[in-house]
VOGU-3710 file (C-alpha; in Angstrom, 3 decimals, decimal comma):
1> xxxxxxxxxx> 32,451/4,877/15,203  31,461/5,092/11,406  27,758/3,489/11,412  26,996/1,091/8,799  24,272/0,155/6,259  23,776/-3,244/4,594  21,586/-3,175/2,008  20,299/-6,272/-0,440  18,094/-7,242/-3,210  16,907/-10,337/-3,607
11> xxxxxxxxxx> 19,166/-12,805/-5,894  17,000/-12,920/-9,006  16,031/-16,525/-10,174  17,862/-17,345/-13,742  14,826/-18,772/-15,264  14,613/-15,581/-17,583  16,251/-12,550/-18,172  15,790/-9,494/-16,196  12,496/-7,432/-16,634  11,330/-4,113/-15,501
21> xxxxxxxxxx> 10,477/-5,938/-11,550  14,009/-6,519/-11,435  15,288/-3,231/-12,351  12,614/-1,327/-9,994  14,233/-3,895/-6,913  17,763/-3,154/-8,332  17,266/0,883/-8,725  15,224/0,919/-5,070  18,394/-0,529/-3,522  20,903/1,343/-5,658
31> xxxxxxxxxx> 19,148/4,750/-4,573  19,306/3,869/-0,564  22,765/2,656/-1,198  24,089/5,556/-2,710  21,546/8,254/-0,277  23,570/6,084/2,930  26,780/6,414/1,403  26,525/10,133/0,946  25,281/10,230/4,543  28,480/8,723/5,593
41> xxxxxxxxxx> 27,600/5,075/6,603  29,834/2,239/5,803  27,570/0,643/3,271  27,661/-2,616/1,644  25,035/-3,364/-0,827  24,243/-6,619/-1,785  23,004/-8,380/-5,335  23,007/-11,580/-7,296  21,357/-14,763/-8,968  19,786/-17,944/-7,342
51> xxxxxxxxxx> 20,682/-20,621/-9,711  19,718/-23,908/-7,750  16,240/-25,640/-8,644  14,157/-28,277/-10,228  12,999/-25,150/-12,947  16,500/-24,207/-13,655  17,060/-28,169/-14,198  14,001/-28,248/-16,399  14,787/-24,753/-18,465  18,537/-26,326/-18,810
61> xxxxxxxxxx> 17,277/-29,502/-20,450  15,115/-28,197/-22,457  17,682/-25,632/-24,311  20,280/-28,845/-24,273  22,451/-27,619/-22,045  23,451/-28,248/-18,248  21,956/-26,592/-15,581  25,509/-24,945/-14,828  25,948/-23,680/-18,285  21,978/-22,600/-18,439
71> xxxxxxxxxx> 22,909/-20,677/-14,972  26,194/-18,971/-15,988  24,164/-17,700/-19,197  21,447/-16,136/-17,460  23,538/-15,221/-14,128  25,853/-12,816/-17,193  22,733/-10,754/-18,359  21,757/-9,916/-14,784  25,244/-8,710/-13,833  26,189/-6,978/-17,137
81> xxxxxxxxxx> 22,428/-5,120/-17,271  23,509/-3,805/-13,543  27,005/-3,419/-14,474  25,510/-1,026/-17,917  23,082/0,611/-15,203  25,772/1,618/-13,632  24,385/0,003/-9,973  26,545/0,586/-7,276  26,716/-3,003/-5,292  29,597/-3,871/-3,400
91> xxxxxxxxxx> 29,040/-7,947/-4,180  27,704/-10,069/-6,877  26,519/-13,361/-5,360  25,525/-16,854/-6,955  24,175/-19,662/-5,453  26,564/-21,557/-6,948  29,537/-19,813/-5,516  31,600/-22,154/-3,589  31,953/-20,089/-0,537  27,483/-20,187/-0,637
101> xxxxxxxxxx> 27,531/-23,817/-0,957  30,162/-24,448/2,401  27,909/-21,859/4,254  24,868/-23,511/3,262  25,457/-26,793/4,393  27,118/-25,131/7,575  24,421/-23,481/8,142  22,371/-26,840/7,545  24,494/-28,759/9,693  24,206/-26,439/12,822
111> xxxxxxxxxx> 20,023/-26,421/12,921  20,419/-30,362/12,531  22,696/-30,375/15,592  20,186/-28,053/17,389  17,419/-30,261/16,841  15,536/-28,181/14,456  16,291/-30,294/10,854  15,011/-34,102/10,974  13,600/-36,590/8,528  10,102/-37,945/7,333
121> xxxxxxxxxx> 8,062/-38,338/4,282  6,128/-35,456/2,702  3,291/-35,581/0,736  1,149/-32,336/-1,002  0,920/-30,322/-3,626  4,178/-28,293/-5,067  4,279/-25,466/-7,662  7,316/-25,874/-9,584  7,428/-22,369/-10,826  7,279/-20,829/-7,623
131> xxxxxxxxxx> 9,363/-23,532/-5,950  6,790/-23,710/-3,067  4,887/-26,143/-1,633  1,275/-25,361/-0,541  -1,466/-26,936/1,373  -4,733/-27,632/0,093  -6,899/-25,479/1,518  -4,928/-22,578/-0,319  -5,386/-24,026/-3,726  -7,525/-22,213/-6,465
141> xxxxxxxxxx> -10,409/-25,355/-6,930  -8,194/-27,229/-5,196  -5,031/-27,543/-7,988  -3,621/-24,388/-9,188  -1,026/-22,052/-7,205  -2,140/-19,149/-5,231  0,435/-17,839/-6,134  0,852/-17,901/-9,960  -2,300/-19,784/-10,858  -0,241/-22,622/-12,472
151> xxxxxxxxxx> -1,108/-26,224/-11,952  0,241/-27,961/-8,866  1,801/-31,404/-9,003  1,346/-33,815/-5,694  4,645/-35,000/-4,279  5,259/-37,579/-1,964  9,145/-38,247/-0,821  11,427/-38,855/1,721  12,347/-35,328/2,992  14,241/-33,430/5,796
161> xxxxxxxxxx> 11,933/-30,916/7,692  12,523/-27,909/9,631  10,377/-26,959/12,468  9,059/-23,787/11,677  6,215/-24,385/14,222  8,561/-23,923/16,785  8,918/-20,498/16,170  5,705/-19,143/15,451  5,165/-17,191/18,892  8,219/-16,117/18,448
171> xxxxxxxxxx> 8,064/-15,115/15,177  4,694/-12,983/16,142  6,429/-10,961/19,123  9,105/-9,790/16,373  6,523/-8,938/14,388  5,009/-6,490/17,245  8,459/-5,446/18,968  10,680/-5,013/16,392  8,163/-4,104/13,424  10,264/-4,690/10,742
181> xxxxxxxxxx> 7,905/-4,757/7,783  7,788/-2,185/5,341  5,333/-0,938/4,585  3,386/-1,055/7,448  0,141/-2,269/5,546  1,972/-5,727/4,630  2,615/-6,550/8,441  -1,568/-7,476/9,077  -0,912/-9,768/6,515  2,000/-11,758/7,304
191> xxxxxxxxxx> 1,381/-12,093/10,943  -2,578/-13,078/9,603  -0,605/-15,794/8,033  1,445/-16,779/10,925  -1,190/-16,775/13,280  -3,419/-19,496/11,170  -0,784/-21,713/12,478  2,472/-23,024/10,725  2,995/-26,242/9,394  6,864/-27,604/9,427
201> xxxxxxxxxx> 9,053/-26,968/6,505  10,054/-29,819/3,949  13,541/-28,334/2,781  15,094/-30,865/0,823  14,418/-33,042/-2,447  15,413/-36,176/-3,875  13,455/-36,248/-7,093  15,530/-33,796/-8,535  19,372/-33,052/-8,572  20,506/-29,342/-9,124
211> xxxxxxxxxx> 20,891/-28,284/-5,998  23,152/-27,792/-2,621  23,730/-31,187/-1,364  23,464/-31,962/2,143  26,840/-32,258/4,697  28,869/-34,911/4,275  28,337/-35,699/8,244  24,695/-36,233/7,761  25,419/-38,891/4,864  22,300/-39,010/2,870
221> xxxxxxxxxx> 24,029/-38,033/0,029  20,615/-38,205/-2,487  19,000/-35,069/-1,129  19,466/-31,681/-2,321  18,357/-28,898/-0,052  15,308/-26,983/-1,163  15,808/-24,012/-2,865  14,494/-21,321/-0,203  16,712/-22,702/2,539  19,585/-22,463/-0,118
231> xxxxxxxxxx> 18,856/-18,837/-1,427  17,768/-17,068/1,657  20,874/-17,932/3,018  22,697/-16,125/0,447  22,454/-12,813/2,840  24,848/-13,912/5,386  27,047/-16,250/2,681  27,936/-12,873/1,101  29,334/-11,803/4,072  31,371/-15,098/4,244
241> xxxxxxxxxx> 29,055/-16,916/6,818  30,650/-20,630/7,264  34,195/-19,407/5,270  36,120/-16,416/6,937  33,473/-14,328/8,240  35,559/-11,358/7,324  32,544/-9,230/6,604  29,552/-10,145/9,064  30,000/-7,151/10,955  27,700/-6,116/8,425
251> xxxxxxxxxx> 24,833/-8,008/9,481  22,044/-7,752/10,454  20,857/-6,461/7,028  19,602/-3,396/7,716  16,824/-3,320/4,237  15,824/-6,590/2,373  14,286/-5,348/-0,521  11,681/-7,559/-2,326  8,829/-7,674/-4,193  5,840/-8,400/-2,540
261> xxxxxxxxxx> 5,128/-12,363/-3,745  8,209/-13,216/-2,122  7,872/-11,084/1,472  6,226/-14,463/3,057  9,605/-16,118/2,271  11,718/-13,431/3,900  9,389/-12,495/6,621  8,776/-16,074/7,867  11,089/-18,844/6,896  14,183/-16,426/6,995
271> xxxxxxxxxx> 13,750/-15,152/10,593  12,718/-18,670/11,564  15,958/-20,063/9,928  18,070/-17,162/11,839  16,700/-17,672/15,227  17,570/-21,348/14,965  21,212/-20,243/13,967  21,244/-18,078/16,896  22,007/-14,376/14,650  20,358/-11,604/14,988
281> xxxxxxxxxx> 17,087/-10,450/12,718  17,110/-8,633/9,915  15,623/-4,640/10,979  13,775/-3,954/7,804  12,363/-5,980/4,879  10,546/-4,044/2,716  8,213/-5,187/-0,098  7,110/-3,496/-3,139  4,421/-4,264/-5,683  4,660/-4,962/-8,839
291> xxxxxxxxxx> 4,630/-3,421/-11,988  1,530/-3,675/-14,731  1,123/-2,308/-18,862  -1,760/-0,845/-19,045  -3,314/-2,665/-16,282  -2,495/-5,914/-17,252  0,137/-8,318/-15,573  2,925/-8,593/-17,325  3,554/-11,881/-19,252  5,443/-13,092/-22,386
301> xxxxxxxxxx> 2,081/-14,894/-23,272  0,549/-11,277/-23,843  3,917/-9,600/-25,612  3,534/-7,315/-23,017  6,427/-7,342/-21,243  8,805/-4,330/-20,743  12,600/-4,413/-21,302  14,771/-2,132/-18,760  17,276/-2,044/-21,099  15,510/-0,382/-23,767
311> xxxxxxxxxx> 13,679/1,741/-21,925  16,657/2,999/-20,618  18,061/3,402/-24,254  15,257/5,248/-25,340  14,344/7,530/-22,769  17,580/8,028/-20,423  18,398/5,636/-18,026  18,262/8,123/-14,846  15,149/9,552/-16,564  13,730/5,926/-16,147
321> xxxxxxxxxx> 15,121/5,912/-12,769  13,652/8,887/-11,605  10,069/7,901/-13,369  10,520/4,583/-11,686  10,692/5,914/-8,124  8,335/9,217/-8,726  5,381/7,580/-10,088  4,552/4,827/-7,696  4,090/5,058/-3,840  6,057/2,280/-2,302
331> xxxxxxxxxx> 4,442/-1,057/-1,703  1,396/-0,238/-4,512  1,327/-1,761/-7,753  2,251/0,485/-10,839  1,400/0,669/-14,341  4,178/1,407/-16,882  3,138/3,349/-20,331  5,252/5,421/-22,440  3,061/8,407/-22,142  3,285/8,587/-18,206
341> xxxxxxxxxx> 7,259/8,621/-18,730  7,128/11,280/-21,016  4,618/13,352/-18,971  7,125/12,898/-16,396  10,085/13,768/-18,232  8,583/17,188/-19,963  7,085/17,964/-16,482  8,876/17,569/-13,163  12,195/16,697/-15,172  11,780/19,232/-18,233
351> xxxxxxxxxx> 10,242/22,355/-17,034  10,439/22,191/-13,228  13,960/21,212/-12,687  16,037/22,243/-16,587  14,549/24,907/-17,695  14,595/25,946/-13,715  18,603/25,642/-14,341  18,961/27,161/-17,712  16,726/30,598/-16,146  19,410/31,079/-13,434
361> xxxxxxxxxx> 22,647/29,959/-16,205  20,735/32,737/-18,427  20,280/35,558/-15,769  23,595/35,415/-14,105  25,515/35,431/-17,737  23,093/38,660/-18,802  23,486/40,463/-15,200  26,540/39,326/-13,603  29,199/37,702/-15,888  28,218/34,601/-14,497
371> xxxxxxxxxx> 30,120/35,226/-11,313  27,467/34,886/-8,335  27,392/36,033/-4,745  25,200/35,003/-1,375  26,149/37,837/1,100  22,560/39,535/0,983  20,992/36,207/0,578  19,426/36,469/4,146  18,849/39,635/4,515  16,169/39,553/1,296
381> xxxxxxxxxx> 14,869/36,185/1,041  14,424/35,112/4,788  10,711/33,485/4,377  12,187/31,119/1,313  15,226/30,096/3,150  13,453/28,756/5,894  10,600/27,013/3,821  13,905/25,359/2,114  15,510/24,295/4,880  12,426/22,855/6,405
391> xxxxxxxxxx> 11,793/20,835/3,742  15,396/19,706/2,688  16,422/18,666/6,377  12,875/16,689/7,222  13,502/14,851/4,139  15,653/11,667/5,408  12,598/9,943/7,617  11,123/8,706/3,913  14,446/7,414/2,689  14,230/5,257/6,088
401> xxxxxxxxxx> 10,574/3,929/5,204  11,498/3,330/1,543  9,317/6,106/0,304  11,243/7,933/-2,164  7,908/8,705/-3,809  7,388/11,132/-1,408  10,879/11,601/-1,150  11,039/13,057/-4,285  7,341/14,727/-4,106  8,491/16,537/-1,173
411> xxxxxxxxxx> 11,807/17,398/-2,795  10,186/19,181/-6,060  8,655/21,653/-3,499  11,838/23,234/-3,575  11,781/23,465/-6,976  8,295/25,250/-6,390  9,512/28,031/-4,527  12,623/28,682/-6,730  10,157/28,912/-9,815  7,865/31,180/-7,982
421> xxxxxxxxxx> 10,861/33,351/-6,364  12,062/33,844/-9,915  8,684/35,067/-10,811  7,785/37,276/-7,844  10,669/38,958/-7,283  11,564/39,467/-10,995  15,004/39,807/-10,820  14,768/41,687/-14,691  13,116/44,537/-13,114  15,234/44,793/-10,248
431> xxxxxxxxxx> 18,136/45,495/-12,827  16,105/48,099/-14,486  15,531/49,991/-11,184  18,891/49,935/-10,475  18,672/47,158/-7,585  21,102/45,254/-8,412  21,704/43,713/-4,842  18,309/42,375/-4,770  18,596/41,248/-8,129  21,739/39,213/-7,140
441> xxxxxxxxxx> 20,170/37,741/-4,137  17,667/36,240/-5,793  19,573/34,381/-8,136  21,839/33,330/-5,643  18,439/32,299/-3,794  17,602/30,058/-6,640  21,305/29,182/-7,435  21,952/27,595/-3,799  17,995/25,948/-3,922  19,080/24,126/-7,731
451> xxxxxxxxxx> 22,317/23,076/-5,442  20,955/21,673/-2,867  18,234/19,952/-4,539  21,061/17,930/-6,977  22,325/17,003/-3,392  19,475/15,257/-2,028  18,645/14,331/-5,914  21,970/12,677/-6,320  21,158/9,181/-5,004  18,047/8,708/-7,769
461> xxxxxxxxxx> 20,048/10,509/-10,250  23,157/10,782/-9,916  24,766/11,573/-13,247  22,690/14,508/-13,514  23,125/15,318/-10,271  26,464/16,192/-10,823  25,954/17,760/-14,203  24,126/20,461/-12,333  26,783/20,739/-9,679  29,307/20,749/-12,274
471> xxxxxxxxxx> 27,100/23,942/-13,779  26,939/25,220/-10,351  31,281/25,326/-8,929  30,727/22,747/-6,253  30,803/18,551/-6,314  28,479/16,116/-4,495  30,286/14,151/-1,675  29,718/13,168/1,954  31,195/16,905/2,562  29,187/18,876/0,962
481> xxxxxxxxxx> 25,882/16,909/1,641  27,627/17,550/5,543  27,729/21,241/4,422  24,987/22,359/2,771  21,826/20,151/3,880  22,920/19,262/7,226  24,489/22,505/8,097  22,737/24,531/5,747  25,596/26,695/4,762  25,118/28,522/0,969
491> xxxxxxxxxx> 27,490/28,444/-2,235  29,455/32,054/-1,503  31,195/34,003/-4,219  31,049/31,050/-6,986  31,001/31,532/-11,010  27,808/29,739/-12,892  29,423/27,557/-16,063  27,069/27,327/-19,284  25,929/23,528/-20,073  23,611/22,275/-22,486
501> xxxxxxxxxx> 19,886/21,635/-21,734  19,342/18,201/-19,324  16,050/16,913/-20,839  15,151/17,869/-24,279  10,871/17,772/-24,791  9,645/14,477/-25,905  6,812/15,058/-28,468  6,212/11,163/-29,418  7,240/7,740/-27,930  10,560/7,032/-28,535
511> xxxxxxxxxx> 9,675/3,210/-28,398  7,745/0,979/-30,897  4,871/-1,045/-28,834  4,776/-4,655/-29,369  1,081/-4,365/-29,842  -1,343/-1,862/-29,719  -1,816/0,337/-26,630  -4,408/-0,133/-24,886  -6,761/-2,403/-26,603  -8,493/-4,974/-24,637
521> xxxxxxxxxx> -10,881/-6,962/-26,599  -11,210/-10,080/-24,110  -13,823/-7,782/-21,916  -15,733/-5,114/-23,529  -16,814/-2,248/-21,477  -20,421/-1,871/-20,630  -22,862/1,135/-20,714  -22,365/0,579/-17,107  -19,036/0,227/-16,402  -18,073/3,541/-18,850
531> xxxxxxxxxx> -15,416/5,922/-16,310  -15,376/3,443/-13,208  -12,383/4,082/-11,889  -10,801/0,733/-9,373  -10,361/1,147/-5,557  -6,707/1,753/-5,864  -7,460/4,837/-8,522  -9,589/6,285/-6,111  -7,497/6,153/-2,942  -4,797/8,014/-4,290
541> xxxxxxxxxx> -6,922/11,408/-3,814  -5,862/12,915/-1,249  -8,689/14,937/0,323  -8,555/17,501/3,017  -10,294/19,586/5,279  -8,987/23,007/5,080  -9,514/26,917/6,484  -9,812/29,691/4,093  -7,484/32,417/5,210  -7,641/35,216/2,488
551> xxxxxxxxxx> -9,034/35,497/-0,753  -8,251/38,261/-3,296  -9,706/38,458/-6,823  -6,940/37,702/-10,118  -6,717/40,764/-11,684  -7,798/40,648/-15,451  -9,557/37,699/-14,645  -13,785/36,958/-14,476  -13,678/34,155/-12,699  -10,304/33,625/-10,620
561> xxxxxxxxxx> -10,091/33,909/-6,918  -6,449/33,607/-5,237  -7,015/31,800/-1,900  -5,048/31,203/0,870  -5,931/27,683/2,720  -5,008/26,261/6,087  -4,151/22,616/5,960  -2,430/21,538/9,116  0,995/22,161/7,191  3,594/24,271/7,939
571> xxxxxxxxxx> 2,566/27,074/5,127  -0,770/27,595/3,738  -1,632/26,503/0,236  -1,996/28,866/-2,479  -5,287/27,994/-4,580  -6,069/29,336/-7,695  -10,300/28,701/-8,151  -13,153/29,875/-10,484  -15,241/30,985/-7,947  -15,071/34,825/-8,219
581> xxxxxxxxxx> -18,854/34,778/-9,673  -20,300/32,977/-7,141  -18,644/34,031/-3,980  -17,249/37,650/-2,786  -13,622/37,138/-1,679  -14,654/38,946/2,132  -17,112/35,966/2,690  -14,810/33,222/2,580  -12,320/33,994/5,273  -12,854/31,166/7,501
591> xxxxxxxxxx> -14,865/28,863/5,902  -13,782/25,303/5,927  -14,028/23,408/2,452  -12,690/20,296/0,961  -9,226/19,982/-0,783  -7,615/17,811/-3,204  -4,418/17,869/-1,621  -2,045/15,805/-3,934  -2,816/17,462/-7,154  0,114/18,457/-8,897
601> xxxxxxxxxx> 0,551/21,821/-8,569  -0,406/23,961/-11,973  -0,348/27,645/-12,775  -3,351/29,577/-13,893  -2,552/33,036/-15,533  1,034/32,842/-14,082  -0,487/32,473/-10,584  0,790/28,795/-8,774  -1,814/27,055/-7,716  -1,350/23,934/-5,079
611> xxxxxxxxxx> -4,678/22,136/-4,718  -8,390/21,937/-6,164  -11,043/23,028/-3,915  -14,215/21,043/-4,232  -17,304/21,877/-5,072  -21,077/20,931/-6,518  -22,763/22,922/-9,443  -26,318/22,472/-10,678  -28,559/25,155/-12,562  -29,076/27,212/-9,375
621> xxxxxxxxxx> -25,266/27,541/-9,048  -22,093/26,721/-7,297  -21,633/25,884/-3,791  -18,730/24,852/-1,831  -18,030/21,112/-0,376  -17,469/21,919/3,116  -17,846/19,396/6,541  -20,828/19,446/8,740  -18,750/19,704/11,401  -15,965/22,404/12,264
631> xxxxxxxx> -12,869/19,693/11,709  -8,954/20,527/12,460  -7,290/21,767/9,332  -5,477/18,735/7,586  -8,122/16,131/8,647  -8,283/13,496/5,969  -11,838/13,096/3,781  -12,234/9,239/4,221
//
């Protein structure tokens, strides 16, 4: 039996058009989508627009127009930016669909019949641009939203409530068996929340009217349900929930994506409301953080807000989307800036992976006539094909945990060896000693490495993807992700096809700034405060214990040392430090010192180097940071 995958996004509120938050959700979910899909699963991905609301009413007025016709324009840009993006969902909800609103008061009806829906008056404090209601003792000196910081407004009405308190245990043993939250660091937090105790949920309104009106068969026809109850709903709706139900063997949803103000929503009320409908729980919902400008919140207040779209039409949309997903680990807050695109362009993008491609498109025209063989591929480059396959078949479990960060991290590794294959085994100079086998297998090395990397690259990029497989004789399909990453077979006997460079250097910004970047006059920096970096700078270093294997000096070089480190991993690191005046090469083997493990890898005098090793220098020299205490290579530095 095919399995299946059903993936959403959260439907985006139409109070504005879609920003850069939206498009990191959208491209998050696109990427899992298509990874699944190549995998095999029966996949149905899910997006859309929640429309209902007293801010939508508000917004509507405002621009004289009706909340319908305020909707329909906003609900248009969403779908035609993800239509332009070329995102792969199988359904386009809105709230108001008429196949939501029958499942919606279905769904209403049945937890009033169950007991958990009845009336009473509700009083406190309500944030009408988060839609939320909060109690006092959460307000900012006692008025303004947690959330968003804006004012509150007390409201007292006639309301229907449902009993979230009667699920709270249960909500906490889901939290603990199931352990559904992604990433893990968010789940302390929610079930924190949880465990302060939960207060019943007002879900409906009468002081406004845009909204999902109750069942006719409770006959209170001047409420409107509240818009959480409404859009969270919208997950099983899609499926047709309360109409035909043709597609609910799709659920449970196997990801919620969403960003990390709403997870409360989706990891409380939502459960809560399925439990009382009696349908299984979602298995993942994973929340990401948000996206900053130069440190600073985005806001339209500050002109500081970033445009998708243009992006995307500056710089290449799956060059955005591959920026997008590289340069943040999932769940942490990024900052956006036109020079860490470019940097990421012209380096992983640029050099490690096109000019990667055009090397091998160059030395198979010059030595071969473009026409390419494996047979000796084995027999010459055993120690790289099993570092490859290691690393391309261990590479699913991040996809999984949302973590295409190190998805993709892990991924360029490959990239790595082909680079340094090409270098070591010189594939020039095996032509001009007449070993032309050798020669071959090498490029066929790197050949089937670039082929199997646009593979596993093909969900994040997937235009490019097949540019390269295009270059390569061979398409990307369930069959050949079947063939060459699960069952690691090679490209045999295939002919390389000439194609232009994939990413041309950026020298300059291809994108005019709204206002200068970065000046901050509201807080000056102080003698003090000069280079302090923030908590969340700092724990991105990765720092790790490691054992010195070898050592060997650089040749030509005064100060180089090639070193050979143990750090718990499968191969040792390759370290490239300026040491060689301080330390003979014999009298490191075995030492432990201190490694920056993430660093991106660098070469220094043609020699890849994959770490910094620490150390402290005064006037009476250098000396190596190294534990007090023997420690097992790997160990984190906390």
């Amino acid at each position: 039996m095919q399995k299946k995958m059903y993936i959403t996004t959260p439907i985006y509120y139409v109070n504005d058009v879609p920003h850069i938050g939206h498009a990191y959700t959208t491209i998050i979910a696109d990427s899992a989508a298509r990874f699944f899909r190549l995998r095999g699963y029966d996949t149905f991905f899910l997006t859309g627009t929640d429309e209902h609301g007293q801010k939508i009413e508000q917004s509507a007025k405002a621009k004289g127009k009706t909340p319908k016709e305020y909707a329909d324009e906003i609900s248009a840009k969403f779908k035609e930016l993800w239509d332009y993006f070329d995102i792969s969902y199988d359904k386009f909800i809105r709230t108001t669909d008429k196949e939501h609103i029958i499942g919606v008061q279905k769904a209403f009806e049945i937890m009033y019949e169950r007991g958990d829906i009845y009336k009473g008056t509700y009083e406190g404090h309500y944030c009408i641009s988060c839609e939320a209601f909060f109690p006092e003792s959460q307000l900012i000196e006692g008025e303004f939203c947690p959330d968003c910081g804006k004012v509150t407004t007390i409201v007292k009405e006639e309301s229907y409530f449902f009993r979230l308190s009667k699920y709270q245990e249960d909500l906490l043993k889901w939290y603990e068996e199931a352990d559904p939250i992604l990433p893990k660091s968010k789940k302390n937090e929610v079930i924190r929340f949880v465990e302060a105790g939960l207060n019943d949920l007002s879900i409906t309104r009468t002081s406004f009217d845009w909204g999902i009106k109750l069942p006719k068969s409770i006959n209170d026809p001047k409420h409107v349900m509240y818009v959480w109850l409404d859009a969270l709903l919208n997950y099983i709706t899609a499926l047709g929930y309360g109409t035909d139900e043709k597609l609910m063997h799709y659920w449970p949803a196997d990801y919620h994506l969403v960003g990390k103000d709403i997870l409360r929503f989706h990891a409380i009320y939502w459960p809560a409301f399925l439990m009382s409908l009696g349908l299984p729980l979602p298995k993942h919902i994973a929340a990401h953080g948000w996206w900053t400008r130069n440190g600073e919140k985005m806001s339209k207040s500050k002109g500081n807000v970033v445009d998708p779209k243009k992006v995307a039409d500056a710089y290449g949309l799956e060059n955005f989307r591959y920026f997008l997903l590289r340069e943040v680990p999932f769940g942490q807050d990024g900052d956006f800036s036109q020079r860490a695109l470019i940097d990421r362009i012209n380096s992983d993008l640029s050099n490690d992976l096109g000019n990667l491609l055009n090397r091998i498109i160059g030395m198979s025209g010059k030595y071969f006539d473009y026409e390419i063989k494996s047979s000796d591929l084995e027999k010459y480059h055993k120690k790289e094909i099993e570092e490859i396959k290691n690393i391309t078949q261990s590479l699913e479990k991040y996809i999984y945990d949302m973590k295409f960060n190190r998805y993709l991290e892990e991924l360029w590794k490959t990239l790595s060896i082909a680079n340094r294959s090409i270098d070591f085994y010189a594939p020039w100079s095996k032509m001009k000693e007449g070993k032309t086998d050798e020669a071959m297998a090498t490029i066929s090395l790197v050949a089937n490495i670039l082929a199997k990397c646009a593979i596993l690259l093909y969900p994040i990029m997937p235009k490019t993807s097949s540019k390269i497989a295009d270059a390569l004789d061979f398409e990307i399909n369930q069959e050949s992700f079947e063939k060459y990453i699960e069952n690691f077979e090679y490209l045999n006997n295939f002919t390389i096809k000439k194609i232009p460079p994939l990413f041309p250097k950026i020298e300059e910004p291809l994108m005019q700034e709204t206002k200068k970047e970065p000046k901050k006059e509201a807080k000056k920096e102080t003698k003090e405060e000069k280079g302090l970096i923030s908590i969340d700078d700092f724990l991105k270093v990765e720092i790790k214990v490691g054992t010195i294997l070898e050592a060997v000096e650089v040749p030509k070089s005064k100060k180089l040392l090639k070193i050979m480190v143990d750090l718990g991993e499968e191969k040792p690191r390759q370290i490239v430090a300026g040491i060689k005046e301080y330390y003979n090469p014999q009298d490191l083997i075995d030492m432990q010192v201190c490694v920056v493990a993430n660093l991106k890898p660098a070469k220094l005098m043609g020699i890849l180097s994959e770490g910094m090793i620490l150390a402290a220098k005064d006037e009476d020299g250098l000396t190596l940071i190294s534990p007090q205490k023997r420690k097992k290579p790997g160990t984190l530095v906390k």
